[in-house]
Every structure is written in structure tokens, then in C-alpha cells.
Residue, then its C-alpha position, 0 to 999 in steps of 0.5 A: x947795019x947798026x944805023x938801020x937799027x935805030x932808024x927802024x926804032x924810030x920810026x917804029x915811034x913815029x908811025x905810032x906818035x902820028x897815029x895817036x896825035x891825027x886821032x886825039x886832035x882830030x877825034x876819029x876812031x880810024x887809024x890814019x894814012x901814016x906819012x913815010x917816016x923823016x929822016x931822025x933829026x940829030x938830037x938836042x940835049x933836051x930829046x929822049x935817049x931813046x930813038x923810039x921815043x925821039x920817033x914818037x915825039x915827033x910823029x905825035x907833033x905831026x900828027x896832031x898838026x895833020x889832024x886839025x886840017 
């Protein structure tokens, strides 16, 4: 139970990096199609503590990606 926990934070923070990185790099006001969450990657000693944050810097990356095709 405790692991849908975290999983749930972080994808709470991807769907929301994504969101933001598709409309900075694309320029659209429209919120996008958000692809389903990954699963979270173990963590480097350089990523936040937080899964949320971890969540959103990779949905961010992605969605930046995502938004220049």
C-alpha cells in the first residue's frame, strides 16, 4: 500500500512537469495529452527527495522533448 503512495506522488509530478515542458517549448496555451506515468526510476544522489519532484523533473524533460516534434 505504502508504495502506491509514492508512486502516486510521482506521478502526480509528472503529469504536471510534462504539462508545463509540452507548452514552454511548444508555445500552446492547451493543456496536452499526457502520456501515462513510467515507472519512477531508483534515484541518483543528485535527484530530489521528494518522489513529487523527482516525478516532475522527469515528466518536464519529456515533455519539453515532446513539444519540439
Amino acid at each position: 500500500m505504502i508504495s502506491s503512495v509514492y508512486a502516486s506522488g510521482f506521478c502526480n509530478g509528472f503529469e504536471k512537469g510534462y504539462i508545463t515542458g509540452f507548452k514552454q517549448s511548444s508555445g500552446s496555451s492547451f493543456d496536452p495529452f499526457t502520456p501515462f506515468c513510467p515507472f519512477q526510476p531508483f534515484k541518483d544522489f543528485n535527484d530530489p527527495e521528494s518522489d513529487f519532484e523527482h516525478g516532475y523533473i522527469i515528466g518536464y524533460e519529456k515533455g519539453i522533448a515532446d513539444g519540439r516534434k
